[in-house]
PAZAPA-4460 file (N, C-alpha, C; in steps of 0.05 Angstrom, whole numbers, plus 32768, in hexadecimal, padded with zeros to 4 digits):
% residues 286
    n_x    n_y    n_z   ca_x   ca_y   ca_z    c_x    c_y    c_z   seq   type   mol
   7E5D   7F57   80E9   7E6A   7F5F   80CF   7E67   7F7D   80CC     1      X     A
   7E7B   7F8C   80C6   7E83   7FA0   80CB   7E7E   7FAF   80A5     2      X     A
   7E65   7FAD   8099   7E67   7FAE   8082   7E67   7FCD   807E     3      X     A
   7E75   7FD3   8061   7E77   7FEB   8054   7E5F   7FFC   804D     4      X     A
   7E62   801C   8055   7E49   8023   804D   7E47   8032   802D     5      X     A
   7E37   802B   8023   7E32   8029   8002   7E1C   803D   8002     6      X     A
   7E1C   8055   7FF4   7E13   8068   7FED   7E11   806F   7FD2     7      X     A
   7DF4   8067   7FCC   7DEC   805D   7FA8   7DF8   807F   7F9E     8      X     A
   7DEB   809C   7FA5   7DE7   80B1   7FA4   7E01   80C3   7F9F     9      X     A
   7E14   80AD   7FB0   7E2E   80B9   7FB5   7E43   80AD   7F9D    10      X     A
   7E3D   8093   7F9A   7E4B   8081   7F81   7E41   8096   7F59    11      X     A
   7E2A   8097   7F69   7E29   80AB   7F4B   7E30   80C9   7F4C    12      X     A
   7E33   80D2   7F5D   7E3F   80EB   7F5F   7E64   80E3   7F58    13      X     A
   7E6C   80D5   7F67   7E83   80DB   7F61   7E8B   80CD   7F3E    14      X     A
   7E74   80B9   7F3C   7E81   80B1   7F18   7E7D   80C3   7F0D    15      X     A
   7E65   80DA   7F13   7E60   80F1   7EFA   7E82   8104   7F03    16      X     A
   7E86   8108   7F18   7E99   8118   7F1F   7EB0   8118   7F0C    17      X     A
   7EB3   80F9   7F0C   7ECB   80EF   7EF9   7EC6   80F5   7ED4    18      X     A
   7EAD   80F0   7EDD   7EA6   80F8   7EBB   7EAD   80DA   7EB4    19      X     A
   7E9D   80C6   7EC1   7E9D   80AC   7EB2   7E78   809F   7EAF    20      X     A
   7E82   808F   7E9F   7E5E   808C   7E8D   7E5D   8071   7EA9    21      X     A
   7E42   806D   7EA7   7E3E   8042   7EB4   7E43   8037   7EA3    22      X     A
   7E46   8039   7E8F   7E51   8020   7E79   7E79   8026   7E83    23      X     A
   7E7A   8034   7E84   7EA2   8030   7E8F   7E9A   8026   7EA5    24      X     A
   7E8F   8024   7EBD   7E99   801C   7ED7   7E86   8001   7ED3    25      X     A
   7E79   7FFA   7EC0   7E6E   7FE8   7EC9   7E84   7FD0   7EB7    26      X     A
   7E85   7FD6   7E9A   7E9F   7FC5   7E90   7EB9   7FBE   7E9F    27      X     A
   7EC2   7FD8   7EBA   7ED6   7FCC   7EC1   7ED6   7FCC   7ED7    28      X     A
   7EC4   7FC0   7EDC   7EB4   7FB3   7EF7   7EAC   7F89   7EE8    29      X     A
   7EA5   7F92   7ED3   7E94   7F77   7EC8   7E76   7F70   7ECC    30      X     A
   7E6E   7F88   7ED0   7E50   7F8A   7ED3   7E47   7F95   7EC3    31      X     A
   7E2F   7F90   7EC5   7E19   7F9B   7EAC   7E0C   7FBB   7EB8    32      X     A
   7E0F   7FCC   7EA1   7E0A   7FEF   7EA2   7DF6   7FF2   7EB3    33      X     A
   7DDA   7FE1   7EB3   7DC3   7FDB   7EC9   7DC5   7FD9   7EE3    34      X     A
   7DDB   7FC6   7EE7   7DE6   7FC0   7F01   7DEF   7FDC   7F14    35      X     A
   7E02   7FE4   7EFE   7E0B   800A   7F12   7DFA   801A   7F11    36      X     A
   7DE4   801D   7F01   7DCC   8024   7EFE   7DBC   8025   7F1E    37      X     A
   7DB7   8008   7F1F   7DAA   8003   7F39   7DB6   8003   7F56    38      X     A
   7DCC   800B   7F56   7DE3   8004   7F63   7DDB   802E   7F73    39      X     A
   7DE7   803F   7F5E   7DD9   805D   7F60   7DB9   805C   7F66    40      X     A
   7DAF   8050   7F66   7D95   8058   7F6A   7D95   8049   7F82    41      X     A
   7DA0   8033   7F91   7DA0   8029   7FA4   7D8E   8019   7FA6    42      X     A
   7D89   800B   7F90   7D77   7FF8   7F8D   7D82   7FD9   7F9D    43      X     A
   7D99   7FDB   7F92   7DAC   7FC5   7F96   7DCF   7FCF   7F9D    44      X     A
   7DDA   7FC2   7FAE   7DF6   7FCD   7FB4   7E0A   7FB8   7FA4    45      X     A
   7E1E   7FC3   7FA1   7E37   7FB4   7F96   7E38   7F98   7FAD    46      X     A
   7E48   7F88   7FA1   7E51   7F71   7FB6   7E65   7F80   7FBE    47      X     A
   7E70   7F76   7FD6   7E87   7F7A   7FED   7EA0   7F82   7FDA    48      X     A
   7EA2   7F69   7FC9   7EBC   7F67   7FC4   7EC0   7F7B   7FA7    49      X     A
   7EA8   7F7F   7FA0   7EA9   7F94   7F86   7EB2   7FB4   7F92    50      X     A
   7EB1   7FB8   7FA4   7EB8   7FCF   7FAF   7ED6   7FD9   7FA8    51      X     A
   7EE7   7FCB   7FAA   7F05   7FD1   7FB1   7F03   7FE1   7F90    52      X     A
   7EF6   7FCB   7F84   7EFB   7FD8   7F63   7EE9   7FEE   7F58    53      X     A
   7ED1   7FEC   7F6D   7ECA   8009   7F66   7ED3   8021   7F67    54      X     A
   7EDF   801B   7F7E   7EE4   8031   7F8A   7F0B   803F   7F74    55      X     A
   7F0C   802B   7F6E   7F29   802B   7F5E   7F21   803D   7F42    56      X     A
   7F08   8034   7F40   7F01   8037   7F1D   7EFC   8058   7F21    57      X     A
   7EE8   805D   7F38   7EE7   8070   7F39   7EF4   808B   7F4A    58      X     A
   7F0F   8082   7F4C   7F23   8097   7F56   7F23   809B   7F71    59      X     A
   7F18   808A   7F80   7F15   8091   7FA0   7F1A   8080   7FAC    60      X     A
   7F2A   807F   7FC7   7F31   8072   7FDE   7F1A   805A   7FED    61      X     A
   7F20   8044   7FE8   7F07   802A   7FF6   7EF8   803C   800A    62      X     A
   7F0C   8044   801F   7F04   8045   8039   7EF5   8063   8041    63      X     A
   7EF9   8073   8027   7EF1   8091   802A   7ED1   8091   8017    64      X     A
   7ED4   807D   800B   7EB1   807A   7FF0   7EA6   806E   8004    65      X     A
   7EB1   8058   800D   7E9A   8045   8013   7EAE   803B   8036    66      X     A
   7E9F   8049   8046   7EA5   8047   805E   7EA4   8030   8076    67      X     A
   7EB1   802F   808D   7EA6   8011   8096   7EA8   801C   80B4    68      X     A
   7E98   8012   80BE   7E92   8016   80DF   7E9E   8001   80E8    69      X     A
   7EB8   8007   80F6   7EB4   7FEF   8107   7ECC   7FDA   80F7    70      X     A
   7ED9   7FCC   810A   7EEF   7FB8   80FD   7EE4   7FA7   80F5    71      X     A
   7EF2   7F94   80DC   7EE4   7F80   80C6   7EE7   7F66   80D7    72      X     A
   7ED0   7F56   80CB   7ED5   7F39   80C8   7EE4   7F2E   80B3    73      X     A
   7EE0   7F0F   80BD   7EF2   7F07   80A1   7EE1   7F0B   8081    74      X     A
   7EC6   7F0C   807E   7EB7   7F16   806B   7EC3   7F31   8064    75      X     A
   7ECA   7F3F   806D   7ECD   7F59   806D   7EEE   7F5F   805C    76      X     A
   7EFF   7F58   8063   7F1B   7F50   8060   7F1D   7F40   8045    77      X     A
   7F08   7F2D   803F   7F0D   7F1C   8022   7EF4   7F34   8012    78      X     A
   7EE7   7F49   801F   7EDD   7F55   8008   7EEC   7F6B   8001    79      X     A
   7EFB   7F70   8016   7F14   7F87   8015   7F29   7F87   7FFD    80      X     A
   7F2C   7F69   7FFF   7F46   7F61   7FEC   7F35   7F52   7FD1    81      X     A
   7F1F   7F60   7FCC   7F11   7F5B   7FB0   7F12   7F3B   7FAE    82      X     A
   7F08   7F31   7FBC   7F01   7F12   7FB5   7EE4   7F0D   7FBF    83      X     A
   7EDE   7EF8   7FA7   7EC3   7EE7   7FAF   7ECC   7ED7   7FBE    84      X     A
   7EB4   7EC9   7FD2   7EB8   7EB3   7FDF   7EC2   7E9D   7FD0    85      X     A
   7EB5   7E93   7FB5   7EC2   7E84   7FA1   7EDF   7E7F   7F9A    86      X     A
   7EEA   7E9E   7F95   7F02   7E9E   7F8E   7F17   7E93   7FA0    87      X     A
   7F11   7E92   7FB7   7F1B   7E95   7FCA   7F2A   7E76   7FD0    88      X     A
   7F17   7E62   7FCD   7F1B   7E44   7FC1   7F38   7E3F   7FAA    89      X     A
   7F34   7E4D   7F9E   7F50   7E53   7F8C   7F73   7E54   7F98    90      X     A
   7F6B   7E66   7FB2   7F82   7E7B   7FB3   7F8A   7E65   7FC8    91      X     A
   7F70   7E4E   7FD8   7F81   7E3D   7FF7   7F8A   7E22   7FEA    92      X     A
   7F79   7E25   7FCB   7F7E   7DFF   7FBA   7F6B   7DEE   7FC6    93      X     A
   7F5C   7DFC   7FCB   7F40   7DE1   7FDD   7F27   7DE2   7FC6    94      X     A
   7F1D   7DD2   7FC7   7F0F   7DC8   7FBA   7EEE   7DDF   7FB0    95      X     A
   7EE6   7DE2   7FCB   7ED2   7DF7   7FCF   7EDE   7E0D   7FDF    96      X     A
   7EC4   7E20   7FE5   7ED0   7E39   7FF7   7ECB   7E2A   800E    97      X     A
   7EBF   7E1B   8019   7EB7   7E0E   803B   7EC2   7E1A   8044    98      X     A
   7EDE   7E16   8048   7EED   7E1F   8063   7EEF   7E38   8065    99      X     A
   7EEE   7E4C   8057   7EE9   7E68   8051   7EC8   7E72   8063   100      X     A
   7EBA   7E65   8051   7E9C   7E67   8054   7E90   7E61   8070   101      X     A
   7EA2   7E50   8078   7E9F   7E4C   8099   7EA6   7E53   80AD   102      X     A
   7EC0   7E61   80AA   7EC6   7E74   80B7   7EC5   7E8F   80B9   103      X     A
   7EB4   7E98   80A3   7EAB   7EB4   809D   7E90   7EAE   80A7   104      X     A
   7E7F   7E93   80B0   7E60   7E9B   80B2   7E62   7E91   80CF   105      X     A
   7E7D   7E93   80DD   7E81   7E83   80FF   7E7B   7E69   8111   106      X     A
   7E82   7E58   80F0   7E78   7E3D   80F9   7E93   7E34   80FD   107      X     A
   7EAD   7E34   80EC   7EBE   7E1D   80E8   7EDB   7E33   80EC   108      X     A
   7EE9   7E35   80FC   7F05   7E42   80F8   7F15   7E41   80DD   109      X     A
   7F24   7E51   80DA   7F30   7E43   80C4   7F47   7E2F   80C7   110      X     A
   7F58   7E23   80BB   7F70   7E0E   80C1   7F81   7E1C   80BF   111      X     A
   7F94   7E1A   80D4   7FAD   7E28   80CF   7FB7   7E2D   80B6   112      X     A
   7FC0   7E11   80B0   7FC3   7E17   808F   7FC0   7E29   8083   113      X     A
   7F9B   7E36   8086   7F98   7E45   806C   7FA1   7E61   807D   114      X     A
   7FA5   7E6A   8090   7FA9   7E84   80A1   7FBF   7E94   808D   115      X     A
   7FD6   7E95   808F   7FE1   7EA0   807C   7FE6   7EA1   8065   116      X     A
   7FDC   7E8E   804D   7FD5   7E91   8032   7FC0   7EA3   8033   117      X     A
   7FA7   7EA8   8044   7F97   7EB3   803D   7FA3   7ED3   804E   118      X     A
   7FA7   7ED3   805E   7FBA   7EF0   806B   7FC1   7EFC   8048   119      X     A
   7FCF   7EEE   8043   7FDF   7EFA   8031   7FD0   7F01   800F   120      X     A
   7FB7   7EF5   800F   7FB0   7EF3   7FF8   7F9D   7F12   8002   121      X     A
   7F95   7F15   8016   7F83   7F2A   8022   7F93   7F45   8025   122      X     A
   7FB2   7F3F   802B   7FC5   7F54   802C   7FC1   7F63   804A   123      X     A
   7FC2   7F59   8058   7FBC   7F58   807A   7FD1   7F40   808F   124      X     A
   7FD9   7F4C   809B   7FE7   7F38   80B6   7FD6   7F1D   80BF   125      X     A
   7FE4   7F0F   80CA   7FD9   7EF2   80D4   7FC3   7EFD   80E6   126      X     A
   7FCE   7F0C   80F5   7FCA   7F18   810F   7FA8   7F28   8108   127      X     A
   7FAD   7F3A   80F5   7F91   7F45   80EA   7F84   7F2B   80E5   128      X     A
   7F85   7F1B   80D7   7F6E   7F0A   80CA   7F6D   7EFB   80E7   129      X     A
   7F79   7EF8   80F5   7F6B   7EE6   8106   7F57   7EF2   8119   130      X     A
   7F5C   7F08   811E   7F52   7F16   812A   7F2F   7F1F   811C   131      X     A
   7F36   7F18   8108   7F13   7F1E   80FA   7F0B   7F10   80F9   132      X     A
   7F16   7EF4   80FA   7F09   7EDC   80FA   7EF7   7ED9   8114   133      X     A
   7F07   7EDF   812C   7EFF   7EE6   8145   7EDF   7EEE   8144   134      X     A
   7EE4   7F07   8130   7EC6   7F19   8130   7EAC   7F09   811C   135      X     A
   7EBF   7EFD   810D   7EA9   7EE6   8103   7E9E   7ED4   8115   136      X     A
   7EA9   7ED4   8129   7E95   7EBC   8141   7E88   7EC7   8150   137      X     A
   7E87   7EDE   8148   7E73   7EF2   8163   7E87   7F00   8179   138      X     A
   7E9D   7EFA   8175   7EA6   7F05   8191   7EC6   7F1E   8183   139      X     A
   7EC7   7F2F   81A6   7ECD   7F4A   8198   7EEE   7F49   8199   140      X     A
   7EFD   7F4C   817A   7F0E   7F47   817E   7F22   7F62   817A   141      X     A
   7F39   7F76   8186   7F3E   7F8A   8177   7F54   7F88   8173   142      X     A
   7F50   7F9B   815A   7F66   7FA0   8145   7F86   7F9E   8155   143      X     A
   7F97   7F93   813C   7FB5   7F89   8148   7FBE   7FAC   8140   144      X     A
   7FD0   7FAE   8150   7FDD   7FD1   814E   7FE3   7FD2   812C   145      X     A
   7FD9   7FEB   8124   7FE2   7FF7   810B   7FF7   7FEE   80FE   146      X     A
   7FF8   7FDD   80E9   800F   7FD6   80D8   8013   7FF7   80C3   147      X     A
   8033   7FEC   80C0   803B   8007   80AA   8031   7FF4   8090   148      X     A
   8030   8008   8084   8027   800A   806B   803E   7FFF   8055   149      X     A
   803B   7FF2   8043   8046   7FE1   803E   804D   7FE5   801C   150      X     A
   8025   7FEE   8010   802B   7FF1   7FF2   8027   800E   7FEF   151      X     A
   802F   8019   7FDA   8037   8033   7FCC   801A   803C   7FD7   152      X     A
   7FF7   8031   7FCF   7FE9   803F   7FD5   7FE2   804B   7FF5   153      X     A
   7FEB   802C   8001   7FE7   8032   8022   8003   8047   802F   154      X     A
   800E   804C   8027   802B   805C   8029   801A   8078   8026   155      X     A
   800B   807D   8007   7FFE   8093   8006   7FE9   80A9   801A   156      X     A
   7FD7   8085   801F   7FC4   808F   802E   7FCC   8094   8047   157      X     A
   7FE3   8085   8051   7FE9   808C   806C   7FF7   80A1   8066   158      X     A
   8005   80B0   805E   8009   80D0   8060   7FF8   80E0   8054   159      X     A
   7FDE   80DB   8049   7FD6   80E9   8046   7FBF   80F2   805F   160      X     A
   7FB5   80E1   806B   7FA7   80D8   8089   7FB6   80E7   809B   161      X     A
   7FDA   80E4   8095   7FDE   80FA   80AA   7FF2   8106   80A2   162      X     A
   7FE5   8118   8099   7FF9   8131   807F   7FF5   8147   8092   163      X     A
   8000   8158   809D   7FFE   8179   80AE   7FF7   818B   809C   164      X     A
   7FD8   818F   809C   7FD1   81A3   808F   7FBD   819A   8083   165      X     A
   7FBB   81B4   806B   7F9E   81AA   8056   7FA0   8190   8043   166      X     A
   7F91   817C   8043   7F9F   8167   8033   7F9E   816B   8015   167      X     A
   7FAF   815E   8007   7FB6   8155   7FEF   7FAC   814E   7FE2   168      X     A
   7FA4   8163   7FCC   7F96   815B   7FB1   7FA5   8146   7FA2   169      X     A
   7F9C   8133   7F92   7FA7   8127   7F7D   7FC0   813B   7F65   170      X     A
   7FAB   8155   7F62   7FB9   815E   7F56   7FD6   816B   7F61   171      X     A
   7FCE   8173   7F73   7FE3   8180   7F89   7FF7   8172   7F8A   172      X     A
   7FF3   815A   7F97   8008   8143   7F95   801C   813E   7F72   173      X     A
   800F   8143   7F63   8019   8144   7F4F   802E   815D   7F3E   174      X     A
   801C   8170   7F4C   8034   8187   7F42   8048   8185   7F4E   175      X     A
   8048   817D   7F72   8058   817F   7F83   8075   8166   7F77   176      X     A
   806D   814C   7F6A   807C   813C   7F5C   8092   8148   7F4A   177      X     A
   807B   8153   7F2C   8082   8163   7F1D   8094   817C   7F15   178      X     A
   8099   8188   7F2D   809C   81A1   7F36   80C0   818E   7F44   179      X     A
   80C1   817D   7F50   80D6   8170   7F65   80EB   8164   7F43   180      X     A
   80DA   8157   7F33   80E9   8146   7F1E   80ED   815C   7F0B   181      X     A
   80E2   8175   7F0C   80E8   8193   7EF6   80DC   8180   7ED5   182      X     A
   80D0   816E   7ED5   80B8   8164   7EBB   809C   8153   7EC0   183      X     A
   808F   8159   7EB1   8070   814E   7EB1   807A   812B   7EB1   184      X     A
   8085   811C   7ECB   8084   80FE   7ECC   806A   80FD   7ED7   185      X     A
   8051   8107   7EE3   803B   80FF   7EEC   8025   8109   7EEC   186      X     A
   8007   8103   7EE0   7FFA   810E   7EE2   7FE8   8111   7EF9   187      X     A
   7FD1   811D   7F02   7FC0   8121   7F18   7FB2   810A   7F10   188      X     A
   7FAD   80F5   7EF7   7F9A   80DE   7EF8   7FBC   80CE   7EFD   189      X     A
   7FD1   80D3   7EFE   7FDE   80B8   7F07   7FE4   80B6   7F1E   190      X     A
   7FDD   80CF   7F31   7FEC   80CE   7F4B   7FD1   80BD   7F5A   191      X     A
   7FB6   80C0   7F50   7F9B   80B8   7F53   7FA7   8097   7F52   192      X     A
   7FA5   808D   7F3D   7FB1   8074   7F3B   7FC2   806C   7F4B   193      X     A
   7FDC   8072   7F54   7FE4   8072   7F60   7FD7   8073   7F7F   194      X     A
   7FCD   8080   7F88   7FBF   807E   7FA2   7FAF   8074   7FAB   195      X     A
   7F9D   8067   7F94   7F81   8059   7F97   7F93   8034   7F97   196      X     A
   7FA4   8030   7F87   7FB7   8021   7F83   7FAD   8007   7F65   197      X     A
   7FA4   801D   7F59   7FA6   800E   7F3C   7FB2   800F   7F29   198      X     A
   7FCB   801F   7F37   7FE5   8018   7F32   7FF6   8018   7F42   199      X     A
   800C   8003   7F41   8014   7FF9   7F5D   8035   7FFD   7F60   200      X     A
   8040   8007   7F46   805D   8014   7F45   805D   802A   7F37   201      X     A
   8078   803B   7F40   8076   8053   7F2F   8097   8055   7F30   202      X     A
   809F   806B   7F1F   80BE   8067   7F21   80CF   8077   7F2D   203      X     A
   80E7   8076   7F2B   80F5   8081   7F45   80EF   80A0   7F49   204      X     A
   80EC   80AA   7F37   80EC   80C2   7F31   80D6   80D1   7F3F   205      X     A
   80BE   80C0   7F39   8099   80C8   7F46   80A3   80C2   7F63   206      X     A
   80AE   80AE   7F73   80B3   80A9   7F8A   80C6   80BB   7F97   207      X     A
   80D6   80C1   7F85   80EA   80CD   7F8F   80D4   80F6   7F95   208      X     A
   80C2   80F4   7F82   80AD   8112   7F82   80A1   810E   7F9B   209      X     A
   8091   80F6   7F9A   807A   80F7   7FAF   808D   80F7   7FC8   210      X     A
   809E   80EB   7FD4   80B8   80ED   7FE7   80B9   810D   7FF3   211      X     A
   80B5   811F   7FD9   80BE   813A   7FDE   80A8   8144   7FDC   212      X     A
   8090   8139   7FCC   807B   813F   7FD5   806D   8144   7FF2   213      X     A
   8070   812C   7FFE   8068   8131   801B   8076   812C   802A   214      X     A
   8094   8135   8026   80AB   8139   803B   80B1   812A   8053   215      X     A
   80B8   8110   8043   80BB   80F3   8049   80D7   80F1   8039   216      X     A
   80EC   80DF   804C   8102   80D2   8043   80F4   80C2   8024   217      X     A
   8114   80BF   8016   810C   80B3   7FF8   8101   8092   8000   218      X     A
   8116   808D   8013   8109   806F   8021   80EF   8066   8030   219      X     A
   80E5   807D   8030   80C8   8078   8036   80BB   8064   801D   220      X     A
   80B8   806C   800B   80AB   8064   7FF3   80B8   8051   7FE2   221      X     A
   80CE   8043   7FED   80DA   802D   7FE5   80D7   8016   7FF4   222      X     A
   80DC   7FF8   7FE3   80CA   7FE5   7FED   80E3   7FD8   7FFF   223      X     A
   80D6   7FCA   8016   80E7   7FBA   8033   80FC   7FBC   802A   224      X     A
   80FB   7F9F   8015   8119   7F96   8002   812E   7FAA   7FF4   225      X     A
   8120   7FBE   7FED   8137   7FD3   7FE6   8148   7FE4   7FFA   226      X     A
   812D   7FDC   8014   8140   7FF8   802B   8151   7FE0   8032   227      X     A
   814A   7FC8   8032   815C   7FB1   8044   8173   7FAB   802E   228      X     A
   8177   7FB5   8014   818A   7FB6   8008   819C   7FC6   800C   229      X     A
   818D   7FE7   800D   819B   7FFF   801B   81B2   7FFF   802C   230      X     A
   81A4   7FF7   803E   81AB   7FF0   805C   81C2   7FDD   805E   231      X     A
   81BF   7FC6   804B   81D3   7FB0   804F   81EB   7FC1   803E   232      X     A
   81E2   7FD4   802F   8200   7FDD   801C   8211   7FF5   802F   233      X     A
   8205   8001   8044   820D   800E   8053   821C   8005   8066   234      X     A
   8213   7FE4   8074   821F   7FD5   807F   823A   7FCC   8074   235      X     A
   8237   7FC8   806A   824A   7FB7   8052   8266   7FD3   804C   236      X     A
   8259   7FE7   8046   8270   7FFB   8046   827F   8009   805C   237      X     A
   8267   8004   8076   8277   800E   808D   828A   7FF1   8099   238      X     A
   8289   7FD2   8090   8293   7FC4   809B   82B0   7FCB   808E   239      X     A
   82B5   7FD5   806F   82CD   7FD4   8064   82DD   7FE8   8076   240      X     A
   82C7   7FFB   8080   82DC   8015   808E   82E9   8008   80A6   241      X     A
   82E3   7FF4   80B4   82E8   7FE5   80CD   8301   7FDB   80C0   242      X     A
   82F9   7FCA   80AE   830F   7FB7   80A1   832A   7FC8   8091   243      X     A
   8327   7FDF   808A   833B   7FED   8086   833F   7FF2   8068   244      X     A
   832C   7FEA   805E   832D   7FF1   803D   831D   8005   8038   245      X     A
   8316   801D   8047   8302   8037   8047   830B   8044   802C   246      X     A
   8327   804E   8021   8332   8059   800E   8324   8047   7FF5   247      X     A
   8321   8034   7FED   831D   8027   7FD4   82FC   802D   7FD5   248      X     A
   82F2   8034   7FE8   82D6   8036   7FE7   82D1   8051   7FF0   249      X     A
   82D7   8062   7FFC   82CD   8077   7FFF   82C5   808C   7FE5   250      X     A
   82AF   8095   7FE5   8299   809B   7FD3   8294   8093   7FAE   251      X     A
   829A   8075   7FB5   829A   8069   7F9F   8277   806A   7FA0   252      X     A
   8271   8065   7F85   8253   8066   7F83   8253   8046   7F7A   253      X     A
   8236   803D   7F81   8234   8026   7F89   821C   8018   7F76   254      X     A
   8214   802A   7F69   8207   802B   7F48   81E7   8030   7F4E   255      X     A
   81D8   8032   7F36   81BF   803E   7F3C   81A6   8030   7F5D   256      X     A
   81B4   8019   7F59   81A5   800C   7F73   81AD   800F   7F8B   257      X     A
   81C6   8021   7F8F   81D6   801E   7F9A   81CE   8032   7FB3   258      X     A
   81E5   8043   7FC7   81D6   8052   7FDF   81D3   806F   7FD4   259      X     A
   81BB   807B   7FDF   81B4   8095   7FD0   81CB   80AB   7FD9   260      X     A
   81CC   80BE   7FD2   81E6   80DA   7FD7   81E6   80DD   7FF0   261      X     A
   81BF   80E5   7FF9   81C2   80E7   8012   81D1   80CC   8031   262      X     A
   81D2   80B9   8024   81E4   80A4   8034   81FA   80A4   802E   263      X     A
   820C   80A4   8018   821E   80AC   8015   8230   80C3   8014   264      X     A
   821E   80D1   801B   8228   80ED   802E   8224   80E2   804C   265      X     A
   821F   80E0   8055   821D   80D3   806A   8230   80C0   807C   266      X     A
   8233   80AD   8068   824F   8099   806A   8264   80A9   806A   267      X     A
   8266   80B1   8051   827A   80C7   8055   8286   80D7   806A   268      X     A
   826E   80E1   8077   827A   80F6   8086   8281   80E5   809B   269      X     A
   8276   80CE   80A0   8283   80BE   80B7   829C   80B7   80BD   270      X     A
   829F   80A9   809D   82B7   80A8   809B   82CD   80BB   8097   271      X     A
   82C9   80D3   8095   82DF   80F1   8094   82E0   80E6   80AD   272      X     A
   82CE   80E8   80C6   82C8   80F0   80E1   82E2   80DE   80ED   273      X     A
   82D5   80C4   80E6   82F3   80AD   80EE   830A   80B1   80DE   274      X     A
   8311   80BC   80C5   832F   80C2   80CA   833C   80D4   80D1   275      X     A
   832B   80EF   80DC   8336   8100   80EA   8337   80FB   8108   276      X     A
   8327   80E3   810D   8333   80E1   812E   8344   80C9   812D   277      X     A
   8351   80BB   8118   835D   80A5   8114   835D   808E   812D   278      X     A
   833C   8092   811D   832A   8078   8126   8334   8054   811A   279      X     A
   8333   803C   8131   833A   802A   8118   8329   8026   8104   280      X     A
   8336   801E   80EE   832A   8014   80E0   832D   8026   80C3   281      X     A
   833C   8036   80C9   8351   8049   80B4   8364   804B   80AE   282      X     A
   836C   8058   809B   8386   8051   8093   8397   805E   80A6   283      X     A
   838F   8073   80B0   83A8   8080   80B8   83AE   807D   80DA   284      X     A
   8389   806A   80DE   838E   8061   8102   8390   8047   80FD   285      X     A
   839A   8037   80ED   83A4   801A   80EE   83B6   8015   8107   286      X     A
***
């Protein structure tokens, strides 16, 4: 088990940093003010799964507060994704945690069955969780190749991990938004939220900043289903040009959901391209 390293010394430095009391982190945590108390003094460490939200409450990245050597087990993965072993019973519909509990302590595999309800409740590939399960039996299993990043926070952190240059303040990131939309849509505690991911949407406008923030296509920061909407409306307009109805559609706007300027400049120019070589699929190379 590949557990997180918890630094009592370091957890109170960064809550004073924030300028937050142990009575806030411990209310929205659900612990008692004693508990973060002893927690800083390193008397006692947080549980596994209390981490994700510590580390949320207090403005910092899981993997940058509270560090981990080494690829996770399946213990590691359900403390990742803020669950007790308990809860966990909930999310497969079984009665107890057993089947959980047994294959996190390398007695019992899990059932297929539960493999991708729990993938997904963890927010990890089939392929990852099985693979930690692996490491729950003692034996060495490695990591499946780098998945892309998927939510707004992991989008973040992966450019910010590999940003060219000095990295990105919260605040920085924020003027850089600010400065792209010409008004105060964000503050340095929302782009924080945003990146830690305790908040998990933002609007076109912030996406459309952070985009130009770290000089990334606008489709970077838009979700599968929207680029696979994109995409299908691009399709869909270059089939009309085949089919010969390009004039009733050429640079019709296709409404706010619709393809951004920069694609429809794009189309466009394609389509100039084919009716100046009276290509089919035009009016004038019919």
């Amino acid at each position: 088990m590949a557990a997180r390293a918890v630094d009592g010394q370091r957890i109170r430095a960064v809550r004073r940093s924030a300028d937050l009391t142990q009575d806030f982190v411990a209310a929205e945590l659900g612990v008692s003010p004693s508990a973060v108390a002893n927690w800083e003094k390193g008397t006692t460490a947080p549980d596994p799964w209390k981490l994700p939200a510590l580390a949320r409450t207090l403005g910092r990245d899981l993997d940058e507060l509270f560090p981990r050597q080494g690829p996770p087990d399946l213990g590691d993965l359900r403390g990742d994704a803020g669950f007790a072993q308990y809860e966990v019973a909930q999310i497969l519909g079984t009665k107890s945690e057993g089947p959980v509990a047994n294959a996190e302590r390398g007695k019992r595999r899990l059932s297929g069955k539960f493999v991708e309800p729990l993938a997904t409740a963890y927010r990890v590939s089939v392929e990852r969780l099985l693979a930690a399960q692996e490491r729950s039996f003692g034996l060495d299993a490695p990591e499946p190749d780098d998945e892309m990043p998927t939510t707004l926070a992991e989008k973040m952190k992966y450019l910010l991990d590999n940003h060219d240059g000095p990295a990105l303040s919260d605040a920085e990131i924020a003027e850089a938004v600010n400065r792209f939309a010409g008004a105060a849509v964000i503050s340095e505690a929302g782009v924080r939220d945003l990146r830690t991911g305790a908040v998990t949407e933002a609007s076109p406008v912030v996406l459309e900043g952070l985009s130009a923030a770290f000089g990334v296509t606008a489709l970077f920061f838009r979700s599968s289903e929207a680029v696979a909407q994109q995409v299908a409306e691009g399709l869909t307009l270059l089939a009309h040009v085949k089919s010969g109805t390009i004039r009733g559609l050429k640079g019709r706007q296709l409404g706010a959901e619709g393809l951004s300027d920069d694609v429809m400049a794009l189309i466009n120019g394609f389509v100039a391209e084919m009716e100046q070589k009276h290509l089919p699929g035009t009016d004038d190379g019919k």
